[in-house]
Every structure is written in C-alpha cells, then in structure tokens.
N, CA, C and O atoms as a DFTB+ gen file, in Angstrom:
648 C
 N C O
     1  1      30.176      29.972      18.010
     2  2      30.780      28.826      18.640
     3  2      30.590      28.874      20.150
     4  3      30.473      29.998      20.637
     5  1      30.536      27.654      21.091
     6  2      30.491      27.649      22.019
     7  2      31.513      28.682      22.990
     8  3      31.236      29.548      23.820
     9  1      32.542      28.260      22.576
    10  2      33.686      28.496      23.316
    11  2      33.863      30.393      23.392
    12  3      34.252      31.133      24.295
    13  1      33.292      30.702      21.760
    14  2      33.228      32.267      22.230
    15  2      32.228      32.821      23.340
    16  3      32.575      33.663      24.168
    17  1      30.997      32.286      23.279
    18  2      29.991      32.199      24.036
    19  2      30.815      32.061      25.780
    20  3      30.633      32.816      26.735
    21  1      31.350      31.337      25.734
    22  2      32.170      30.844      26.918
    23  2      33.227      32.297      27.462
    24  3      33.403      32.788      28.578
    25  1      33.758      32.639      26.134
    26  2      34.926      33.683      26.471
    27  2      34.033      35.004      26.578
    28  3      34.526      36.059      26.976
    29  1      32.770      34.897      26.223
    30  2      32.408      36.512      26.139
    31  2      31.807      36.481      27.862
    32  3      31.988      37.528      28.484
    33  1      31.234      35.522      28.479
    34  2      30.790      35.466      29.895
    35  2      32.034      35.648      30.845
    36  3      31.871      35.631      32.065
    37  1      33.235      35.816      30.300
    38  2      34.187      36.140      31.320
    39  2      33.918      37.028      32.310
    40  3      34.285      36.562      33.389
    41  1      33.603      37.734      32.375
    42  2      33.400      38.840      33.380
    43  2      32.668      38.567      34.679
    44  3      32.856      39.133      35.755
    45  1      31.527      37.301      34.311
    46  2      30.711      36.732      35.213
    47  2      31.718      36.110      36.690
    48  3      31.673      36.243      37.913
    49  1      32.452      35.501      35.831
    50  2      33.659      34.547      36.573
    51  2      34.425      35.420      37.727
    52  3      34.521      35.043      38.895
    53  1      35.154      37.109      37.019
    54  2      35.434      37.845      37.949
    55  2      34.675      38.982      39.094
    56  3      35.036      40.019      39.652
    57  1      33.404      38.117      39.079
    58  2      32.557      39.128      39.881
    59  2      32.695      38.679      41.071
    60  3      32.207      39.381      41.957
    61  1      33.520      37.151      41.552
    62  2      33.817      36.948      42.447
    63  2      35.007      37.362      43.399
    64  3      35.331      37.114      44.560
    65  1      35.721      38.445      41.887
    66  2      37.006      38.650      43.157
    67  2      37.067      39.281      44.388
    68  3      36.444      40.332      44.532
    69  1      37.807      38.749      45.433
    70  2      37.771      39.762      46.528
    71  2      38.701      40.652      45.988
    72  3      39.524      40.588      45.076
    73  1      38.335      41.536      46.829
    74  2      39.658      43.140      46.739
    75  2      39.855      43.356      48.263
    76  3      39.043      42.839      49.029
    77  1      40.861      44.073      48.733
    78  2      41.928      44.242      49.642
    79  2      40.795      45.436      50.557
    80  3      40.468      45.254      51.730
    81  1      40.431      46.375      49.890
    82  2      39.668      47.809      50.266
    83  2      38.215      47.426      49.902
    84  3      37.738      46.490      49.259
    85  1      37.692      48.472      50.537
    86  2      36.199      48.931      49.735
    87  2      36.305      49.459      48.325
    88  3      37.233      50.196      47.990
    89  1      35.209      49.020      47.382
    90  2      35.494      49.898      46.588
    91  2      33.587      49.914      45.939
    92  3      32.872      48.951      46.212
    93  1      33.033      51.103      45.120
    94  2      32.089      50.767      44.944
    95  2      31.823      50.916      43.585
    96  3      30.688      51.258      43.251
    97  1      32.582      50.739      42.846
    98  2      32.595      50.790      41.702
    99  2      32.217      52.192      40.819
   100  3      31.454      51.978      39.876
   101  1      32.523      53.177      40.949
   102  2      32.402      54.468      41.232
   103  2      32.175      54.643      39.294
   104  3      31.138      55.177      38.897
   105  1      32.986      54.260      38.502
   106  2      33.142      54.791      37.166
   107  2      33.334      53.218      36.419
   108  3      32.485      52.825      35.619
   109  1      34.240      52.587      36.687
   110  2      34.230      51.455      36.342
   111  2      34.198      50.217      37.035
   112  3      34.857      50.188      38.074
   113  1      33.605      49.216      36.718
   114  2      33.761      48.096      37.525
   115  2      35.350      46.942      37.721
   116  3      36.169      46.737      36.826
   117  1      35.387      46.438      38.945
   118  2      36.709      45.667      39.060
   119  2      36.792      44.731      37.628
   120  3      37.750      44.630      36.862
   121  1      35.684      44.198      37.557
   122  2      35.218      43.286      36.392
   123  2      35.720      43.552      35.158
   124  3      36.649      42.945      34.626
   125  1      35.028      44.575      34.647
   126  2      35.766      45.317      33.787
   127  2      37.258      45.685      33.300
   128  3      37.861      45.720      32.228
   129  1      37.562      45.970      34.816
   130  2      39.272      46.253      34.504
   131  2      39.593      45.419      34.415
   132  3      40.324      45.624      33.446
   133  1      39.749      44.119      34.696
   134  2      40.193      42.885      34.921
   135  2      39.945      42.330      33.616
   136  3      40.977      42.075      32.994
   137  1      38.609      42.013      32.892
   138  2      37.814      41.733      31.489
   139  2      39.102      43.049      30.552
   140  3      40.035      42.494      29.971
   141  1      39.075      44.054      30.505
   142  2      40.124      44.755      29.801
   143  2      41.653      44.520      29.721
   144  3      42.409      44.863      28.811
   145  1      41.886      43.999      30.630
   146  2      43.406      43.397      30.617
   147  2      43.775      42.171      29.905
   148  3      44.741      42.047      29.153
   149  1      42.679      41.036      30.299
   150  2      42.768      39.894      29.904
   151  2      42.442      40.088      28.139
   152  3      43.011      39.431      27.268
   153  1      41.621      40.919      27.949
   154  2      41.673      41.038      26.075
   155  2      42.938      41.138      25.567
   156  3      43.424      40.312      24.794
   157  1      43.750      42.579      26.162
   158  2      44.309      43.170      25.827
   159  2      45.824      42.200      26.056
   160  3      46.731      42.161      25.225
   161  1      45.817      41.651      27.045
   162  2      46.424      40.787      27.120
   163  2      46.429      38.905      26.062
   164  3      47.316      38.052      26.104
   165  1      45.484      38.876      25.489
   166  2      44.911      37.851      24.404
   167  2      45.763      38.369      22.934
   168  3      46.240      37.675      22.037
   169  1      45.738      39.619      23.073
   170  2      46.061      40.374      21.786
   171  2      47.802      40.924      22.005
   172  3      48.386      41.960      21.687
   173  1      48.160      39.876      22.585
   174  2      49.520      39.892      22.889
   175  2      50.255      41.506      23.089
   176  3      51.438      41.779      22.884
   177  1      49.240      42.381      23.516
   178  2      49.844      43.409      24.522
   179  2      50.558      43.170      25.567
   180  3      50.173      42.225      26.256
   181  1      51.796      43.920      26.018
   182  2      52.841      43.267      27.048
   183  2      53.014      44.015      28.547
   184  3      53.669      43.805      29.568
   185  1      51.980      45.069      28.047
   186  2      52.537      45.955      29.199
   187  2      51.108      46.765      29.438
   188  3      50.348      46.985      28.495
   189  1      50.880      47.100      30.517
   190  2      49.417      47.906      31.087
   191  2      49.212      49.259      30.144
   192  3      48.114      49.680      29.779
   193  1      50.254      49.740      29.888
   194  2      49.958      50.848      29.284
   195  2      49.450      50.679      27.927
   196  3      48.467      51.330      27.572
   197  1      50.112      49.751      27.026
   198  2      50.225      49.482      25.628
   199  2      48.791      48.489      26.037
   200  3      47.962      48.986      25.274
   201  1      48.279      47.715      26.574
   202  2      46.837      47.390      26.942
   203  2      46.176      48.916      27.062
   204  3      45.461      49.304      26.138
   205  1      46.387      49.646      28.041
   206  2      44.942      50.805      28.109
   207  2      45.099      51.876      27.030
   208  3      44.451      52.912      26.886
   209  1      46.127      51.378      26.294
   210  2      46.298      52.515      24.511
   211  2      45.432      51.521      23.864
   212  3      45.038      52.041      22.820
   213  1      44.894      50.208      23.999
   214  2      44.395      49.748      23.217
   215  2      43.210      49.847      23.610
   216  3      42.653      50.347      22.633
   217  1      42.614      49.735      24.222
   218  2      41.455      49.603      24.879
   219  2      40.565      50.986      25.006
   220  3      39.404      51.069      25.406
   221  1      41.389      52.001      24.575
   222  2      40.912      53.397      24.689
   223  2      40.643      53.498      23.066
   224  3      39.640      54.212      23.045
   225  1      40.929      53.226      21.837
   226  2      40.560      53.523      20.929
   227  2      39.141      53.114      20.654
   228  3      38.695      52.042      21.062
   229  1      38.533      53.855      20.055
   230  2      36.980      53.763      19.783
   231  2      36.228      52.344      18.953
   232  3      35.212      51.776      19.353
   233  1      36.797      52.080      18.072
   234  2      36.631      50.902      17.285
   235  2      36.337      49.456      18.433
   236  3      35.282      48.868      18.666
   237  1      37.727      49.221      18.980
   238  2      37.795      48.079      19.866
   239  2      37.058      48.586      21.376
   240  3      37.143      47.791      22.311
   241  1      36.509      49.594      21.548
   242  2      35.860      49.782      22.628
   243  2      34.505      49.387      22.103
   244  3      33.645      49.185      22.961
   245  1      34.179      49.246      20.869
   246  2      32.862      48.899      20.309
   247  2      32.969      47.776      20.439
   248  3      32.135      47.346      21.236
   249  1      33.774      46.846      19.935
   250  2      33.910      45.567      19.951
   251  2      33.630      44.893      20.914
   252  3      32.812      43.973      20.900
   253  1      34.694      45.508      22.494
   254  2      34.286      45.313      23.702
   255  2      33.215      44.968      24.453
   256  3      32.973      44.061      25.250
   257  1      32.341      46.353      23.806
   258  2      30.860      46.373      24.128
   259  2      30.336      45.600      23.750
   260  3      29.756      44.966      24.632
   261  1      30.156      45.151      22.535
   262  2      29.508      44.421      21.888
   263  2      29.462      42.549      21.984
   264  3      28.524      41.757      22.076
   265  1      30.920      42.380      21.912
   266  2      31.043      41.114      22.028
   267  2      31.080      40.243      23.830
   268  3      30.621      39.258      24.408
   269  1      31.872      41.321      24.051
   270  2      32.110      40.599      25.781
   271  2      31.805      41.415      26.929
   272  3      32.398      41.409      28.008
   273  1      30.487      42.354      26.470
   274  2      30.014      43.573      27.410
   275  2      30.572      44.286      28.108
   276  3      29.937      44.700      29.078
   277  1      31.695      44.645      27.963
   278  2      32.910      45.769      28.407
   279  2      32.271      46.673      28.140
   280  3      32.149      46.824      26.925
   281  1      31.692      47.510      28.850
   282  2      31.044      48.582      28.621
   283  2      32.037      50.248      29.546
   284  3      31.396      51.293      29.657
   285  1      33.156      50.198      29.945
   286  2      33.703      51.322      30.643
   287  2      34.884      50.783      30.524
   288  3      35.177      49.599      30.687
   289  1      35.987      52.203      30.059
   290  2      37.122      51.752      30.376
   291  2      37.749      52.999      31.432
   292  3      37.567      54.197      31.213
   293  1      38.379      52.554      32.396
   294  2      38.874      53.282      33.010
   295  2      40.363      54.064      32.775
   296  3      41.321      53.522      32.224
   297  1      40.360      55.543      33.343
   298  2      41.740      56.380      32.728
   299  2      42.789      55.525      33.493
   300  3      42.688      54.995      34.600
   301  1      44.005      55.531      32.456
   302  2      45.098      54.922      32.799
   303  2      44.997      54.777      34.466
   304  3      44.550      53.725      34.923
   305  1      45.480      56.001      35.490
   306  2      45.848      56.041      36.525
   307  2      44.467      54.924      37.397
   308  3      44.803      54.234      38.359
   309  1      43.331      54.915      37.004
   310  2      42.611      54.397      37.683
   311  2      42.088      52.835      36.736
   312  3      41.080      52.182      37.007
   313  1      42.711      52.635      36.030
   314  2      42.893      51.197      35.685
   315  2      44.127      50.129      36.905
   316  3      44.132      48.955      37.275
   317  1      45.185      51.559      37.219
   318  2      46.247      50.834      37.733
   319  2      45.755      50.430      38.666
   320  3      45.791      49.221      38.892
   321  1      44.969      51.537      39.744
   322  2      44.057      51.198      41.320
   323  2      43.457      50.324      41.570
   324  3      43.545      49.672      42.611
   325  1      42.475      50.068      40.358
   326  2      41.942      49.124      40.220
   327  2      42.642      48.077      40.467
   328  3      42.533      47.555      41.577
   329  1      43.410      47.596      39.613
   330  2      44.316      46.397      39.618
   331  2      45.032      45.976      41.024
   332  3      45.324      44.826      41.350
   333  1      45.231      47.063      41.719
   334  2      46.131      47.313      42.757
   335  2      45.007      46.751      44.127
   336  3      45.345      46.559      45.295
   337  1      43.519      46.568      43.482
   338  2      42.870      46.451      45.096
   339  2      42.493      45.274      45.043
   340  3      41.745      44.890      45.942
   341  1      42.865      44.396      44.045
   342  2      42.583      42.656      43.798
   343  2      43.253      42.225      45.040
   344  3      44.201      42.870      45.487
   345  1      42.653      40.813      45.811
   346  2      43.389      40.265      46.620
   347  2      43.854      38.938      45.275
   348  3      43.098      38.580      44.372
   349  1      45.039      38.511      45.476
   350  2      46.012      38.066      44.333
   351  2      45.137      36.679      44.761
   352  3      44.154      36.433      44.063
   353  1      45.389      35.953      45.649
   354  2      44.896      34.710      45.431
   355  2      42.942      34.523      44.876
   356  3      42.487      33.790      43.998
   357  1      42.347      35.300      45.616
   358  2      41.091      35.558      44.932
   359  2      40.909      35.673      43.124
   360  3      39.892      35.308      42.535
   361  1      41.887      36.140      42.588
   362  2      42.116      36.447      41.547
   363  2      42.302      35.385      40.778
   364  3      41.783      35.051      39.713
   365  1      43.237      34.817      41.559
   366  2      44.054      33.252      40.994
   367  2      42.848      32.061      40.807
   368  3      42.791      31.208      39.922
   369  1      41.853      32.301      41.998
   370  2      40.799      31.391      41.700
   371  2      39.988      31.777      41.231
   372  3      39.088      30.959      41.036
   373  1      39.804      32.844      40.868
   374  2      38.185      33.496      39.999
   375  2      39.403      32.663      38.053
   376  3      39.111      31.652      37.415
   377  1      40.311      33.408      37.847
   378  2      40.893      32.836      36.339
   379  2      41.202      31.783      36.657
   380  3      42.214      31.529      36.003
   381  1      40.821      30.487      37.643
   382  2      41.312      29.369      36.982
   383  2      40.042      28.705      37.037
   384  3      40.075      27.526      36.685
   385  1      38.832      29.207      37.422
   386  2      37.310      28.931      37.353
   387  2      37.195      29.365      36.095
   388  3      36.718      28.436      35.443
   389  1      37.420      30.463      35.295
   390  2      37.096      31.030      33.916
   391  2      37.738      30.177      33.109
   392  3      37.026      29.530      32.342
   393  1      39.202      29.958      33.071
   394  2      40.151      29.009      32.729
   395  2      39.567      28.092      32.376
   396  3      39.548      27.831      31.174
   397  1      38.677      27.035      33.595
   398  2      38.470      25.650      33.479
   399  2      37.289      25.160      32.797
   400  3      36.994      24.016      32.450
   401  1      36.231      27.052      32.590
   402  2      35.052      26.503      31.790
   403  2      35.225      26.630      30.438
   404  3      34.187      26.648      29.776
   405  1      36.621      26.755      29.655
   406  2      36.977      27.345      28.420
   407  2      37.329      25.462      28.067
   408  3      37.297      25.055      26.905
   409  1      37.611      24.609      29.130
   410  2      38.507      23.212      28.836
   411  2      37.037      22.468      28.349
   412  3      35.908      22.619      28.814
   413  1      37.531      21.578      27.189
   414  2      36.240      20.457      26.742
   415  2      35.861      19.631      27.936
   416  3      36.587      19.299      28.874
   417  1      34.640      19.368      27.742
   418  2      34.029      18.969      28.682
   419  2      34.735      17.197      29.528
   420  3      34.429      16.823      30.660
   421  1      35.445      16.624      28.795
   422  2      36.445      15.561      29.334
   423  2      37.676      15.785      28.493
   424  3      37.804      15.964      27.282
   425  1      38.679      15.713      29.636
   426  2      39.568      15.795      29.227
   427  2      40.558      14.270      29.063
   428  3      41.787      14.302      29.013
   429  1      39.601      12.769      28.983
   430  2      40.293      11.937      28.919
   431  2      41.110      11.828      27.340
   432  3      40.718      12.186      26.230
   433  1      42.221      11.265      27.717
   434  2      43.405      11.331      26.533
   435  2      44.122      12.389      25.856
   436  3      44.604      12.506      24.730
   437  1      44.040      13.183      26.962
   438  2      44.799      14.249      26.793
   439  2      46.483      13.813      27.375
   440  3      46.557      13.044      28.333
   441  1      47.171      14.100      27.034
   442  2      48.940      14.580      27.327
   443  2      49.251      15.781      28.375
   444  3      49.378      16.990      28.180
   445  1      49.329      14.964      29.617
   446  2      50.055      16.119      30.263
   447  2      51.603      16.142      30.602
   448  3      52.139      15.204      31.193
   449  1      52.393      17.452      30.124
   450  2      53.630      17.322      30.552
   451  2      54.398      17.901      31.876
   452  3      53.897      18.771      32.589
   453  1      55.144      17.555      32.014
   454  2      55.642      18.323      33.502
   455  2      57.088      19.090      33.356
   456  3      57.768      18.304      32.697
   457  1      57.706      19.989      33.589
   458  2      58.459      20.536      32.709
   459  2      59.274      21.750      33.856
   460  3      58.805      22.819      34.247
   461  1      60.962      20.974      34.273
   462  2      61.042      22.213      35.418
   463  2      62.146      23.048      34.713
   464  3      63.119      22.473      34.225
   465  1      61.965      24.811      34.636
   466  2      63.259      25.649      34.500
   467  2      63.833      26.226      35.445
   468  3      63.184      26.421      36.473
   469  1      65.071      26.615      35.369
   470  2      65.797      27.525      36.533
   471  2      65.445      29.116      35.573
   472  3      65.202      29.071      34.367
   473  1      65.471      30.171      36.206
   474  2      65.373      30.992      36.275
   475  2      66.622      31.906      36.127
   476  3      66.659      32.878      36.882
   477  1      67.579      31.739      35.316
   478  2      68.710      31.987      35.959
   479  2      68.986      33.149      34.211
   480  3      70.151      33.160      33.812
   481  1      68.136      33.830      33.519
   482  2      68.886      34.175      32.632
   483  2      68.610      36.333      32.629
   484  3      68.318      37.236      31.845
   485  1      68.860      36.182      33.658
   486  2      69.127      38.109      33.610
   487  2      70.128      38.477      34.687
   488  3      70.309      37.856      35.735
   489  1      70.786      39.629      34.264
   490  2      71.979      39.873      34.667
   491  2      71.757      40.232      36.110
   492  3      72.875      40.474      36.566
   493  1      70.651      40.414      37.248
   494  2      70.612      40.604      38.434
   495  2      70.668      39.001      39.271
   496  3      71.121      38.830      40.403
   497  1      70.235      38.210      38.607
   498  2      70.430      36.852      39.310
   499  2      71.806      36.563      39.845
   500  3      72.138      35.679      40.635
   501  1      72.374      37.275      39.390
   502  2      74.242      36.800      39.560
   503  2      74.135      36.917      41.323
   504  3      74.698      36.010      41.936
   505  1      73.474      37.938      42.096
   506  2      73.312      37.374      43.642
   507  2      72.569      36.731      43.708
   508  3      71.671      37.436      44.167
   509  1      72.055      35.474      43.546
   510  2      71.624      34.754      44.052
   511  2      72.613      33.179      43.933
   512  3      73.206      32.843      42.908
   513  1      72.599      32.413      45.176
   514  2      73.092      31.826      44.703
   515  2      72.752      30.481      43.921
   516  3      73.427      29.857      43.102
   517  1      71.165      30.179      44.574
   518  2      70.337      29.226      43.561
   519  2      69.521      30.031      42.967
   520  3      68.756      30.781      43.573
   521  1      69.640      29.917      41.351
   522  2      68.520      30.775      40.836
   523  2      66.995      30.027      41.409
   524  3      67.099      28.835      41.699
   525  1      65.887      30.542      41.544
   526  2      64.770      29.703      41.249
   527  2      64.348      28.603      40.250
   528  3      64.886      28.463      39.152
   529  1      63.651      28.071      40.574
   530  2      63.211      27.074      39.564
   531  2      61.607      26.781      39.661
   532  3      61.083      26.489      40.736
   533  1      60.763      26.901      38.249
   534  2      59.524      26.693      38.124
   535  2      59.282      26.029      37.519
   536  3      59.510      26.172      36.318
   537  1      58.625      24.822      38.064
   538  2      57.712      23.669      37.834
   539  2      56.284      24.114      36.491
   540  3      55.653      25.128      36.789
   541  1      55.973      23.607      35.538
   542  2      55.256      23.382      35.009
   543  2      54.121      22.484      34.664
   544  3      54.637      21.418      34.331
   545  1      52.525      22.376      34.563
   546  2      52.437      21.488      34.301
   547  2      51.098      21.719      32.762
   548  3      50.124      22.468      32.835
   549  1      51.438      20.911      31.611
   550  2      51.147      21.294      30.432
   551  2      49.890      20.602      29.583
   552  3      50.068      19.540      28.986
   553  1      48.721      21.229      29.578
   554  2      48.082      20.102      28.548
   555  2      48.194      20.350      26.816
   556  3      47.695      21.211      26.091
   557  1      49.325      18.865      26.453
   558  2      50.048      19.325      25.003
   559  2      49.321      19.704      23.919
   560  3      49.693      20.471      23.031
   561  1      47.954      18.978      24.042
   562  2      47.018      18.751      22.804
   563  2      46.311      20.429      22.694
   564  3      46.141      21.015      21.625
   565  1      46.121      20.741      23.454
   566  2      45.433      22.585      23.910
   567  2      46.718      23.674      23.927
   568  3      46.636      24.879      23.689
   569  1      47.608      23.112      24.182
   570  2      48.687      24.410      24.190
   571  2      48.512      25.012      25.820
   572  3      49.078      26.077      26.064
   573  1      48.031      24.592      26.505
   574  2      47.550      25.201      27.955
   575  2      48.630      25.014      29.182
   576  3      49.155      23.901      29.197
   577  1      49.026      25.887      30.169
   578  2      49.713      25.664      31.353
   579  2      48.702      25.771      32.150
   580  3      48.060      26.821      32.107
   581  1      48.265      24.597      33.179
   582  2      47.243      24.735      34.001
   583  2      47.618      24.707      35.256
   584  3      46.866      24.773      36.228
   585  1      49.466      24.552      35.268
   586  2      49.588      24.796      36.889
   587  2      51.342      24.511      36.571
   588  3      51.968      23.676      35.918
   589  1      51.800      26.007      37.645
   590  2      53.218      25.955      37.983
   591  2      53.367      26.383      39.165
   592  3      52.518      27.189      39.547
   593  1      54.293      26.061      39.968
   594  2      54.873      26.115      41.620
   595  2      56.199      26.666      41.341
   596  3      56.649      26.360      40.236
   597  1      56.725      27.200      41.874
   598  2      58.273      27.148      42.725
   599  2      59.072      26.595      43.327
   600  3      59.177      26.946      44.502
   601  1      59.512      26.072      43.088
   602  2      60.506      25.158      43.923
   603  2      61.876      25.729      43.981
   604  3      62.485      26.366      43.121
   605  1      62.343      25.255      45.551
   606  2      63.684      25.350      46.109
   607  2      65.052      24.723      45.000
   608  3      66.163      25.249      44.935
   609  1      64.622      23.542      44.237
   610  2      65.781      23.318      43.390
   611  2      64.769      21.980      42.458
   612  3      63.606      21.579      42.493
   613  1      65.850      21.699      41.788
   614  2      65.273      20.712      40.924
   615  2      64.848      19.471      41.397
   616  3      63.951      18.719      41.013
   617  1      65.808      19.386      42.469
   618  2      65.460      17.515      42.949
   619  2      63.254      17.718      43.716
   620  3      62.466      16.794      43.916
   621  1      63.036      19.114      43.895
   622  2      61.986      19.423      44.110
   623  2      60.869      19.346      43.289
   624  3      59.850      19.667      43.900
   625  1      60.676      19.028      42.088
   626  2      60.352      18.679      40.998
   627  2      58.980      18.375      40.991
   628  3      58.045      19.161      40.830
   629  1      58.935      16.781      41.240
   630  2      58.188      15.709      41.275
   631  2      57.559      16.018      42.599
   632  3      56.394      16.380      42.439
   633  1      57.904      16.000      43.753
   634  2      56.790      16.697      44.620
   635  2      55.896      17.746      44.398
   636  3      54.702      17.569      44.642
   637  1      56.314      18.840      43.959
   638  2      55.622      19.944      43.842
   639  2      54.927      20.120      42.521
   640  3      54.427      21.215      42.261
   641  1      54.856      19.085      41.636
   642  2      53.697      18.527      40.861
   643  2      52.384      17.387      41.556
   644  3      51.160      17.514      41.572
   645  1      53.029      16.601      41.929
   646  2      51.984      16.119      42.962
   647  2      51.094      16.937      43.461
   648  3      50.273      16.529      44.282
C-alpha cells in the first residue's frame, strides 16, 4: 500500500532535525532514535524504557530493518542523549512534514472539529489557580489531531484556533 510505503520513508523526513550540540552520529543515527520511538510509540508503548525493551528484542529489530530501515538501536542511556539533543521546535516541524505526507492527497470534505479542555484532573493542580486549557483541532473522518495551542482560559478558544 501506498501509505506503508509512505510510513516506511519516515526517517527521510527526520534527517532534517536540528539538534542543540554537535553530534556525529557515532553508533547510531538521530534518525534512527527518533524512527525507534515513533514505532514504539505506534505500538502503544508509553514510556522510553518499555519502547527501548521493545526495540532491543531481535525479532522486531528485524522487522525494523527490514520494513522501515532501522538499522541501529541505541543502549538505553544513549537513546535518552540522543533524544535530549533535538531542538524541540525543529522536531515539531520535521513530524508535522512526515505527518502531512501520510494525509490523502485532498482533503476536501473532510470534518474538522475544534475542541477546548482544562487540564485540571491531577492532584498537583490544586496550586494553580487557572488550570490550563488546550485547544484542539481534529480531522473526524482520519481520527487525526493536526493542531493544539494553549490557552490562558476558555474565552481564548476561538482565537487560538484561528
């Protein structure tokens, strides 16, 4: 299918990230670590570690290789470094370039929703005195969030979808 074709070139997409430091790719590439998270993260892993327990077994490191050219995985401690030398907004635009080549080629008649929550449900929020609130915005027919903001309160809403 196209679209796997589409998901296995991921890596292409993050060859643009900047990072914070030098780095020269010594054992594994940024690409890579980044391509390893996002699987592992697909496969509804929740946490970095329970991702690089997955990603270290032999089977799905074949798979890796094979399907979406993951060819290195890096040891825990230097998966984290890795991660740690992304500049965040670089990041944000390399996955929403990967993101946007996964969307059908028009998206007329699609449903978009807009959708704001407060933030208010764990027991440290109690100092604050406005919880946060995040703006959503949804395409229904795909299941996709293609964009959320922050906002100061609710009446903030409708601007910060604009």
């Amino acid at each position: 299918m196209e679209s796997e074709k589409k998901l296995a070139r991921m890596m292409t997409y993050f060859g643009y990230v900047e990072l914070l430091v030098d780095y020269e790719g010594y054992f594994c590439s940024v690409e890579e670590a980044i391509s390893n998270v996002i699987a592992g993260t697909f496969c509804w892993f929740r946490n970095l570690k329970q991702i690089h327990e997955w990603v270290e077994d032999e089977q799905i490191q074949g798979i890796l290789r094979e399907h979406f050219g993951i060819n290195h995985v890096p040891r825990y401690y230097w998966l984290t470094r890795l991660l740690g030398l992304i500049d965040p907004a670089s990041m944000n635009a390399c996955f929403v370039r990967w993101a946007a080549s996964l969307l059908p080629e028009s998206l007329a008649g699609q449903t978009v929703a807009v959708d704001g929550k407060s933030v208010c449900s764990t027991a440290k929020m109690a100092r604050y005195e406005n919880p946060p609130h995040i703006v959503s915005a949804q395409l229904c027919e795909l299941g996709l969030t293609f964009g959320q903001a922050a906002v100061a309160g609710k009446s903030n809403e409708t601007p910060a979808m604009q």
